[in-house]
PDB file of N, CA, C and O in Angstrom:
ATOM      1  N   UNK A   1       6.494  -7.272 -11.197  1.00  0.00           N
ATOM      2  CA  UNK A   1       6.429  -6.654  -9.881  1.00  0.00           C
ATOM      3  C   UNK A   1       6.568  -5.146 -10.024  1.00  0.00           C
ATOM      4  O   UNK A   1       7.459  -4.669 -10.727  1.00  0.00           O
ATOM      5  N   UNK A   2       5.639  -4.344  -9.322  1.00  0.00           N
ATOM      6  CA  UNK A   2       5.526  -3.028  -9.696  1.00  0.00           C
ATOM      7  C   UNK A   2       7.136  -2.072  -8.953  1.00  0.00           C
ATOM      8  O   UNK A   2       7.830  -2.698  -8.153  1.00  0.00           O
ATOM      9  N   UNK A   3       7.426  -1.013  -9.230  1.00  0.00           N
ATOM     10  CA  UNK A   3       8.432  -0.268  -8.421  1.00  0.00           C
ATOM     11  C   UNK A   3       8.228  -0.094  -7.010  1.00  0.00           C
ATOM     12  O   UNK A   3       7.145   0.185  -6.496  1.00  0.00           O
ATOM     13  N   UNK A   4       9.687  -0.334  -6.197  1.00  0.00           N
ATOM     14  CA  UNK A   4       9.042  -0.351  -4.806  1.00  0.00           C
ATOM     15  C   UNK A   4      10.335   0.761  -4.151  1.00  0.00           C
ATOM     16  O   UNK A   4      11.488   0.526  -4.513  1.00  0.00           O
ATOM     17  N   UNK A   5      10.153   1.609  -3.470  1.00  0.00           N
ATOM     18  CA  UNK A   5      11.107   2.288  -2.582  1.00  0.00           C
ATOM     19  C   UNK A   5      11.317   1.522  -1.399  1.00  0.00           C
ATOM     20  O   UNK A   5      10.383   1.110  -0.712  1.00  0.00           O
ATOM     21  N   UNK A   6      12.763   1.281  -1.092  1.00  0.00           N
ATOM     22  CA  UNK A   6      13.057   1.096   0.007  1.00  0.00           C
ATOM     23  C   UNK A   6      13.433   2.132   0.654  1.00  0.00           C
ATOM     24  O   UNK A   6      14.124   3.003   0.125  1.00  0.00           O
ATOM     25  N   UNK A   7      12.915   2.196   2.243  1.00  0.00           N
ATOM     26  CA  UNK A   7      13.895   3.268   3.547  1.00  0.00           C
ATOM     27  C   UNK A   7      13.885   2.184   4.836  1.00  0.00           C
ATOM     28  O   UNK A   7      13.252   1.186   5.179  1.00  0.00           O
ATOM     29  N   UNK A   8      14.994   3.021   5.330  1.00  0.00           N
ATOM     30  CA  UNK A   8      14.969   2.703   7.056  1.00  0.00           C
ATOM     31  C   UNK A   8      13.907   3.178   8.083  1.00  0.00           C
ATOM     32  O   UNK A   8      14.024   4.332   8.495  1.00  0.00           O
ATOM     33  N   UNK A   9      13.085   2.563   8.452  1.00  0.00           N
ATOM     34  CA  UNK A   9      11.895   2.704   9.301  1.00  0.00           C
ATOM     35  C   UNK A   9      12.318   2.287  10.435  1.00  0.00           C
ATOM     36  O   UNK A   9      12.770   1.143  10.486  1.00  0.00           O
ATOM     37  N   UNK A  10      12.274   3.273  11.874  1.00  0.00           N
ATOM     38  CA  UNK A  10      12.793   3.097  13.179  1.00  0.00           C
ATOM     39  C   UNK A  10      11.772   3.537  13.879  1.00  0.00           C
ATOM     40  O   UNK A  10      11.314   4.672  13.751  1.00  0.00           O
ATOM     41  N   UNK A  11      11.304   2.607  14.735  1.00  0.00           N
ATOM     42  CA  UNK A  11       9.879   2.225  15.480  1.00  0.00           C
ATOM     43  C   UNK A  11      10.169   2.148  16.739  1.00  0.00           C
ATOM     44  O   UNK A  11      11.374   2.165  16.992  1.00  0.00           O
ATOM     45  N   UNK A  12       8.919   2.012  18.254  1.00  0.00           N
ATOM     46  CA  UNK A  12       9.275   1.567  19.161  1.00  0.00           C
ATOM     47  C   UNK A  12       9.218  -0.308  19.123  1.00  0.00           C
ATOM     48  O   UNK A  12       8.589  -0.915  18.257  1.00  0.00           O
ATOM     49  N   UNK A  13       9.837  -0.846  19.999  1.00  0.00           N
ATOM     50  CA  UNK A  13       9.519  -1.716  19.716  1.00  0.00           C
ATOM     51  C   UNK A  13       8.178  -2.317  20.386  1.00  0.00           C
ATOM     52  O   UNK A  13       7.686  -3.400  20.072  1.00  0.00           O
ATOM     53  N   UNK A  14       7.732  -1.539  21.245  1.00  0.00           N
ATOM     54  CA  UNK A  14       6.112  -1.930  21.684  1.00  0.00           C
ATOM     55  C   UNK A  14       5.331  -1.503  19.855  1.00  0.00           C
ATOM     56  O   UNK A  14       5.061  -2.495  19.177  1.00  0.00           O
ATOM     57  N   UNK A  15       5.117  -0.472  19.389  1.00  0.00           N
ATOM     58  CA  UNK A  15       4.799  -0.363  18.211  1.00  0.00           C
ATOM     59  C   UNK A  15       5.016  -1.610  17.023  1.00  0.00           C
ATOM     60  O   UNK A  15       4.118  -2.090  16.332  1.00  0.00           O
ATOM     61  N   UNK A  16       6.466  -1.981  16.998  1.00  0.00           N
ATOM     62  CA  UNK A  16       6.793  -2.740  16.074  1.00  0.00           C
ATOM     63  C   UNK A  16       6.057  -4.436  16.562  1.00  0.00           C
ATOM     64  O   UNK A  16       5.368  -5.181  15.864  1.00  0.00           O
ATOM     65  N   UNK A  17       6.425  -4.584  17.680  1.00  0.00           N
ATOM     66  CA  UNK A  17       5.447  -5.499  18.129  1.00  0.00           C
ATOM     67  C   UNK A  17       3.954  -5.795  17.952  1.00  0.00           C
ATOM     68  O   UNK A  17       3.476  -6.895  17.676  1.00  0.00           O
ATOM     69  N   UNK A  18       3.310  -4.686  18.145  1.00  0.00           N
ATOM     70  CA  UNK A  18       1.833  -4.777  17.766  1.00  0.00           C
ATOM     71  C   UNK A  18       1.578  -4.803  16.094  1.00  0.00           C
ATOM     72  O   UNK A  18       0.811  -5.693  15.728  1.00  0.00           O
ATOM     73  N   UNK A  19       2.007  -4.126  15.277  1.00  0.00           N
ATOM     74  CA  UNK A  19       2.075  -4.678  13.747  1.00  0.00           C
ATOM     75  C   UNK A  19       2.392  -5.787  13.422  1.00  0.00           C
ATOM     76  O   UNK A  19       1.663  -6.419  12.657  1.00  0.00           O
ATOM     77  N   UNK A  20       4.071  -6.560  14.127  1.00  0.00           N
ATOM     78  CA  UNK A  20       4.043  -7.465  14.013  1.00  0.00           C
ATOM     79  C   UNK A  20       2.888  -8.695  14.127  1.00  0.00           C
ATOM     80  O   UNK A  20       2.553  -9.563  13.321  1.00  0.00           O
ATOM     81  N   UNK A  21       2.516  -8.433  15.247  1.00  0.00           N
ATOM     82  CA  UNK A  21       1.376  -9.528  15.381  1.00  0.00           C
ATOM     83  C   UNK A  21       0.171  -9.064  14.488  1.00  0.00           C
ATOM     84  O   UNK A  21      -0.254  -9.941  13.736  1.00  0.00           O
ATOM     85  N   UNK A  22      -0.305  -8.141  14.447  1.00  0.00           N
ATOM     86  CA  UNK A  22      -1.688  -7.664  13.463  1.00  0.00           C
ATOM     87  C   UNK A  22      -1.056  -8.768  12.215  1.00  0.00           C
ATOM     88  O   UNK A  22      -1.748  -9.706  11.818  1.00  0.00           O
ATOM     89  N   UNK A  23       0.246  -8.522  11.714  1.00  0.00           N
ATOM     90  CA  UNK A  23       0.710  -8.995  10.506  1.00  0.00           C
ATOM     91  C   UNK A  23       0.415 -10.502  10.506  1.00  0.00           C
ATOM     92  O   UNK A  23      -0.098 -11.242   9.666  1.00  0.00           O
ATOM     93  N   UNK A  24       0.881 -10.691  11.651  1.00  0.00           N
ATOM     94  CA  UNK A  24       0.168 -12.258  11.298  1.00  0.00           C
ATOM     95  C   UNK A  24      -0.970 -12.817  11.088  1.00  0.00           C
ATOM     96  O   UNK A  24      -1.286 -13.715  10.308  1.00  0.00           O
ATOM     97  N   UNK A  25      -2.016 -11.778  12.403  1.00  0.00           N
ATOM     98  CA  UNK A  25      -3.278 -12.249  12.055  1.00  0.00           C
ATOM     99  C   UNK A  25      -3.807 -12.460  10.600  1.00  0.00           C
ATOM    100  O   UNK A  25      -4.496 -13.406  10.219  1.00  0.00           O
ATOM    101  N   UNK A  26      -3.342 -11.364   9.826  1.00  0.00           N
ATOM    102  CA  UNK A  26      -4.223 -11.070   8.507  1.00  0.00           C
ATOM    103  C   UNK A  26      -3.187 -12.350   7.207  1.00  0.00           C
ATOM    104  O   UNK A  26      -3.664 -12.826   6.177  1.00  0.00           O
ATOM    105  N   UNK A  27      -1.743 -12.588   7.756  1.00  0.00           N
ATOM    106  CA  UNK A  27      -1.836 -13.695   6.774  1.00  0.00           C
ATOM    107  C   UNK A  27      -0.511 -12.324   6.076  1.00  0.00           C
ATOM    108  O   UNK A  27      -0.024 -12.528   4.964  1.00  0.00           O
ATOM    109  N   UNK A  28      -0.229 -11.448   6.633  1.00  0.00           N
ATOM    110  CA  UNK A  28       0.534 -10.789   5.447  1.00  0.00           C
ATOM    111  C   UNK A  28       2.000 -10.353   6.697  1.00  0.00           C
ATOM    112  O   UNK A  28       1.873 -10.256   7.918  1.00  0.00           O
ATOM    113  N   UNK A  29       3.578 -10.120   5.713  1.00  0.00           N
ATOM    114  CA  UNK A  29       4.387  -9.697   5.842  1.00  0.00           C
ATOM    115  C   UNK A  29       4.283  -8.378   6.964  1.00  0.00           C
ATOM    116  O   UNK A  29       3.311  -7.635   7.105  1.00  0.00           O
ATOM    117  N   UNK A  30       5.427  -8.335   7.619  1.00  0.00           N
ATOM    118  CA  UNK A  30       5.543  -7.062   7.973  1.00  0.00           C
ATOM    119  C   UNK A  30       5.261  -5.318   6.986  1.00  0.00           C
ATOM    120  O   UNK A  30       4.569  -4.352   7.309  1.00  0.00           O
ATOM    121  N   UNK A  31       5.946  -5.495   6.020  1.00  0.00           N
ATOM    122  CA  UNK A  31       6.312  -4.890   5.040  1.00  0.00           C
ATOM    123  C   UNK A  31       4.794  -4.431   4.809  1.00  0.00           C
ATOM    124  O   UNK A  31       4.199  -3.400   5.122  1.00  0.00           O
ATOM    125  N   UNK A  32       4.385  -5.640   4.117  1.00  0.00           N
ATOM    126  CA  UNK A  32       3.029  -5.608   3.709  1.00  0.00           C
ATOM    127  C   UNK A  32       2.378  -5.115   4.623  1.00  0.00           C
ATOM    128  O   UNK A  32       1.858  -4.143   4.076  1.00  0.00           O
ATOM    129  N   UNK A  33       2.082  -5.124   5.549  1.00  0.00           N
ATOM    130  CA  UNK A  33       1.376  -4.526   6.982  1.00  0.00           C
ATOM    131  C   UNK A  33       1.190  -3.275   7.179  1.00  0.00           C
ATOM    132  O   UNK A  33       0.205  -2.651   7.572  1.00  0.00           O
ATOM    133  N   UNK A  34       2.450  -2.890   6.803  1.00  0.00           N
ATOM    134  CA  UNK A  34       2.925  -1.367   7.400  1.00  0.00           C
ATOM    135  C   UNK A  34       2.285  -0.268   5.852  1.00  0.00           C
ATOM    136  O   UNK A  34       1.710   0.820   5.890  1.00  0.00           O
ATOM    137  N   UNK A  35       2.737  -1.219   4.489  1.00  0.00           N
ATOM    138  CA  UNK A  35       2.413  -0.610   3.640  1.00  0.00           C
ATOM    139  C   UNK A  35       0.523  -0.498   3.925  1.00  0.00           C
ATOM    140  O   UNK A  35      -0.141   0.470   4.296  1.00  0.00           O
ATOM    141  N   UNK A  36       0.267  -1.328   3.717  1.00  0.00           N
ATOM    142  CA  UNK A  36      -1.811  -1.731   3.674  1.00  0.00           C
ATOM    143  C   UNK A  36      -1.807  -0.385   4.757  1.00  0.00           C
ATOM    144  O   UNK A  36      -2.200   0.694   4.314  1.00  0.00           O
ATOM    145  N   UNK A  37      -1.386  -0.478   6.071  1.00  0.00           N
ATOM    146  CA  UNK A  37      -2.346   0.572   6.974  1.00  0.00           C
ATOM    147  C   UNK A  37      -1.453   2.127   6.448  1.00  0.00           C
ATOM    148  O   UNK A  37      -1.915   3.164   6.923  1.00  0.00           O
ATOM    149  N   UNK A  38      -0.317   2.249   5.574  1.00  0.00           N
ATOM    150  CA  UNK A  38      -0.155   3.403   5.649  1.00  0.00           C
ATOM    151  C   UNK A  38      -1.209   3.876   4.364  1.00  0.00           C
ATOM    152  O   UNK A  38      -1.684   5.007   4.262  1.00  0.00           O
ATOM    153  N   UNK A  39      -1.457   2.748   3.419  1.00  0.00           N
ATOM    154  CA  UNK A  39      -2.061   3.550   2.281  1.00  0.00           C
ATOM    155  C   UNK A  39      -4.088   3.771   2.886  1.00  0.00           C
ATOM    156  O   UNK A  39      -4.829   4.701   2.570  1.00  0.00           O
ATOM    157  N   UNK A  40      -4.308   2.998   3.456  1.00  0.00           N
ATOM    158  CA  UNK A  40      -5.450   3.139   3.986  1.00  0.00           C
ATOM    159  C   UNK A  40      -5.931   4.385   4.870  1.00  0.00           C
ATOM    160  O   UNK A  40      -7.012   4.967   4.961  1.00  0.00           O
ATOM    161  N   UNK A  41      -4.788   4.539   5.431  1.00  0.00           N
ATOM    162  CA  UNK A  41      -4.552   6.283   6.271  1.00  0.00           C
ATOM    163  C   UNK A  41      -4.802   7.259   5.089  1.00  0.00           C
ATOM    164  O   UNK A  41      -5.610   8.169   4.898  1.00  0.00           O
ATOM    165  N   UNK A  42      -3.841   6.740   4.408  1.00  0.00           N
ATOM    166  CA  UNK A  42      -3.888   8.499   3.098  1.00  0.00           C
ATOM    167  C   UNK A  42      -5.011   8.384   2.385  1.00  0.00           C
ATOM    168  O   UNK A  42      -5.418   9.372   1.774  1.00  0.00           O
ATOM    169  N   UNK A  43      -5.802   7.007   2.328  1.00  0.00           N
ATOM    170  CA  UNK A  43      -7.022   7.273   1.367  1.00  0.00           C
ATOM    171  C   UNK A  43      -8.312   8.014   2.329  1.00  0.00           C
ATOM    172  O   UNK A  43      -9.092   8.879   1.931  1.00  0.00           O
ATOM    173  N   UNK A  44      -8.271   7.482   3.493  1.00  0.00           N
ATOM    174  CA  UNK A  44      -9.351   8.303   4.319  1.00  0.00           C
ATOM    175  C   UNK A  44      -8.791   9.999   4.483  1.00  0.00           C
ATOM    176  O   UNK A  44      -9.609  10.910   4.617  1.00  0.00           O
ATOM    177  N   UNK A  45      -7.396  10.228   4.449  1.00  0.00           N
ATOM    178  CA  UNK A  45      -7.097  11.840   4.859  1.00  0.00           C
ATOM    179  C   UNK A  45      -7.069  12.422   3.372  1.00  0.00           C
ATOM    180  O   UNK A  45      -6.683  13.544   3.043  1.00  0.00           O
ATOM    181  N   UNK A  46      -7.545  11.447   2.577  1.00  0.00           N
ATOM    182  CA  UNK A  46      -7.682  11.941   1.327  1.00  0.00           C
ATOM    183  C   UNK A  46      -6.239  12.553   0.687  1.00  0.00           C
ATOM    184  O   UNK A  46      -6.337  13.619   0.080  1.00  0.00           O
ATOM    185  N   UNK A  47      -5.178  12.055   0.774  1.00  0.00           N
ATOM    186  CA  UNK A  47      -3.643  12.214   0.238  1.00  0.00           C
ATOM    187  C   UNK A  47      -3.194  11.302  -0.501  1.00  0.00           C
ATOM    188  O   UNK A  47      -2.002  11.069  -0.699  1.00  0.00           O
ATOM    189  N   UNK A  48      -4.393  10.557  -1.090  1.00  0.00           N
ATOM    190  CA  UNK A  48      -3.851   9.038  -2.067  1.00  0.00           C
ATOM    191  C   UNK A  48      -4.847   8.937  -2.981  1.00  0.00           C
ATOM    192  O   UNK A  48      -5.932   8.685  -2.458  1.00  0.00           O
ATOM    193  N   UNK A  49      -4.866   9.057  -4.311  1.00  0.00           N
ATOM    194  CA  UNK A  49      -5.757   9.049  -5.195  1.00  0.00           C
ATOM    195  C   UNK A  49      -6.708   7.716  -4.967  1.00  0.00           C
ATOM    196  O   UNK A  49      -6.048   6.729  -4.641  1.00  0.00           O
ATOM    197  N   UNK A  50      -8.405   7.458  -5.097  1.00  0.00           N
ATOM    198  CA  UNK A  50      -8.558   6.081  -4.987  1.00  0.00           C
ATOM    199  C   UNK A  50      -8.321   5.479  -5.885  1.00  0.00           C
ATOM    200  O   UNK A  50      -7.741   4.452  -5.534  1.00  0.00           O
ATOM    201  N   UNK A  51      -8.517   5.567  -7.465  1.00  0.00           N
ATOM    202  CA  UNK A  51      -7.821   5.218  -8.671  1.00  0.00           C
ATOM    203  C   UNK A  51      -6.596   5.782  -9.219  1.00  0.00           C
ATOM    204  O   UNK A  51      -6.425   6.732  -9.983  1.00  0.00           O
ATOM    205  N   UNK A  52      -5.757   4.955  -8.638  1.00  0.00           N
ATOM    206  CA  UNK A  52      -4.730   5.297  -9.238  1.00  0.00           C
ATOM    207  C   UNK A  52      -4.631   5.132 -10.721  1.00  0.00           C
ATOM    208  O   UNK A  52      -5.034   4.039 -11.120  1.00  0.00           O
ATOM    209  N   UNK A  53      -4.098   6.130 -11.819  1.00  0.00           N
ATOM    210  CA  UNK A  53      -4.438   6.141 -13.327  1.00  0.00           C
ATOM    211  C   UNK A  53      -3.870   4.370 -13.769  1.00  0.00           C
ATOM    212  O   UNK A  53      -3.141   3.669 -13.067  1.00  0.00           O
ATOM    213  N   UNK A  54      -4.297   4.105 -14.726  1.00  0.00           N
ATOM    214  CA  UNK A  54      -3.541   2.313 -15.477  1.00  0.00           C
ATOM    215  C   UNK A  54      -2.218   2.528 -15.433  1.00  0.00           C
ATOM    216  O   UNK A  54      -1.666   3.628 -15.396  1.00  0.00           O
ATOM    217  N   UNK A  55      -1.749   1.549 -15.436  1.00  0.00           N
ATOM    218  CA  UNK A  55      -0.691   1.420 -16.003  1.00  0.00           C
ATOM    219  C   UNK A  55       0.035   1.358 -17.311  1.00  0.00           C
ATOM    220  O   UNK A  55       1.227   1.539 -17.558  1.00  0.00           O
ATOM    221  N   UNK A  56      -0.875   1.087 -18.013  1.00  0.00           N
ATOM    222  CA  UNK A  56      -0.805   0.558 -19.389  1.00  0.00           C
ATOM    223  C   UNK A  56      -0.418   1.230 -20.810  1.00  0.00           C
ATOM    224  O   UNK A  56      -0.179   0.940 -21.982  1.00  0.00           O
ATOM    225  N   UNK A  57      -0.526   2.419 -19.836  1.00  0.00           N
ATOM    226  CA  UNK A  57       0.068   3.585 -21.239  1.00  0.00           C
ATOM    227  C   UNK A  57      -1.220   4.231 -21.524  1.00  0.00           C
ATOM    228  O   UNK A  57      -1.394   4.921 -22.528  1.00  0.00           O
ATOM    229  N   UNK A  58      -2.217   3.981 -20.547  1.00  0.00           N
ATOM    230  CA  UNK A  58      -3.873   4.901 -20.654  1.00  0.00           C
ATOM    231  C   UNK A  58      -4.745   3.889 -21.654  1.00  0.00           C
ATOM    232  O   UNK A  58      -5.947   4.145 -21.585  1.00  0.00           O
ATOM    233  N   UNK A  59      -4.430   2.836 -22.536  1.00  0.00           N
ATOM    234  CA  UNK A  59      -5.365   2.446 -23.068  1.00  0.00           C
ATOM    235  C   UNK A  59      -6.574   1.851 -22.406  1.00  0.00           C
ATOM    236  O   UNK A  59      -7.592   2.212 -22.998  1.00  0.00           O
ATOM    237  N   UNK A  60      -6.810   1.087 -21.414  1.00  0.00           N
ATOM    238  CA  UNK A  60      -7.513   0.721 -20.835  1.00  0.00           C
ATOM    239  C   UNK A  60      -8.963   0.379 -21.461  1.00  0.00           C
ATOM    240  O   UNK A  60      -9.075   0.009 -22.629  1.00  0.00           O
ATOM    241  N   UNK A  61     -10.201   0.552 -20.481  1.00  0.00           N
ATOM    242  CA  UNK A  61     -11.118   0.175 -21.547  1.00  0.00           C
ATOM    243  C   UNK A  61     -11.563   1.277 -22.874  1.00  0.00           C
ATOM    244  O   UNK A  61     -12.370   0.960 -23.748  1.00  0.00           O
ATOM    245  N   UNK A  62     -10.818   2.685 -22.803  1.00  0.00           N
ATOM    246  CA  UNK A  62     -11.292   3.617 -23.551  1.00  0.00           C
ATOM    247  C   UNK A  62     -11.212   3.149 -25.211  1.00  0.00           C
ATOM    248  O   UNK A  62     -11.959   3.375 -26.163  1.00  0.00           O
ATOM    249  N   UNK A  63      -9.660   2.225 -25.037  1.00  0.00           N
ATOM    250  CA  UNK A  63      -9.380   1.886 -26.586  1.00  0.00           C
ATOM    251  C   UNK A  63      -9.824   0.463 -27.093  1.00  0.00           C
ATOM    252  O   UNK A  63      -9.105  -0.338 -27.690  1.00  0.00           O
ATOM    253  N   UNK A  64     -11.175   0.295 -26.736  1.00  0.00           N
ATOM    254  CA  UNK A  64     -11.361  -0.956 -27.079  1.00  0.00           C
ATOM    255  C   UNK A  64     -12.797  -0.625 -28.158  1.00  0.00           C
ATOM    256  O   UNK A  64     -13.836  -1.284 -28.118  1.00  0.00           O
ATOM    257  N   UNK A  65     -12.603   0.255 -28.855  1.00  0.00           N
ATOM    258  CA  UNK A  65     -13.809   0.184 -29.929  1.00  0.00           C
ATOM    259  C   UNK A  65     -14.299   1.948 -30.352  1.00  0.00           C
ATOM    260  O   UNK A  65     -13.444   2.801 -30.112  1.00  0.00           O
ATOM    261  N   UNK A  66     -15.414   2.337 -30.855  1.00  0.00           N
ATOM    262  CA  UNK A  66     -15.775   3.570 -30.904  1.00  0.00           C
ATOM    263  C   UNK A  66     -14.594   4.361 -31.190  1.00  0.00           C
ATOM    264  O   UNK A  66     -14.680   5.585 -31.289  1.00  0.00           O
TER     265      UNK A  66
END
C-alpha cells in the first residue's frame, strides 16, 4: 500500500452529502471520492504531474536490455 497523509477535512454538510452519494454511485469510499475528484482537478489545472515518475528506483522499461 503506497504512503498516505492523513488530515481533518471540515465540509458543509450539504457538500459532504453530495460526495457522499456520488461515492456510492461509482462503487468507491468516501475517502476515495474526495481523493479521485481532487487529483482530477490538479491534472486539468495542470498542478499534478500526468506520469507520475516509477516507483521502482527508475528502472522501469529503460533497464531491460541495450
Amino acid at each position: 500500500m503506497a504512503d498516505k497523509r492523513s488530515f481533518l477535512l471540515r465540509i458543509s454538510p450539504e457538500l459532504y452529502d453530495a460526495v457522499a452519494a456520488w461515492a456510492e454511485e461509482e462503487l468507491r469510499s468516501m475517502n476515495g471520492q474526495i481523493e479521485f475528484l481532487l487529483r482530477r482537478v490538479l491534472l486539468e489545472a495542470g498542478r499534478l504531474p500526468r506520469h507520475p515518475p516509477p516507483s521502482d528506483g527508475g528502472a522501469g522499461a529503460r533497464g531491460s536490455g541495450a
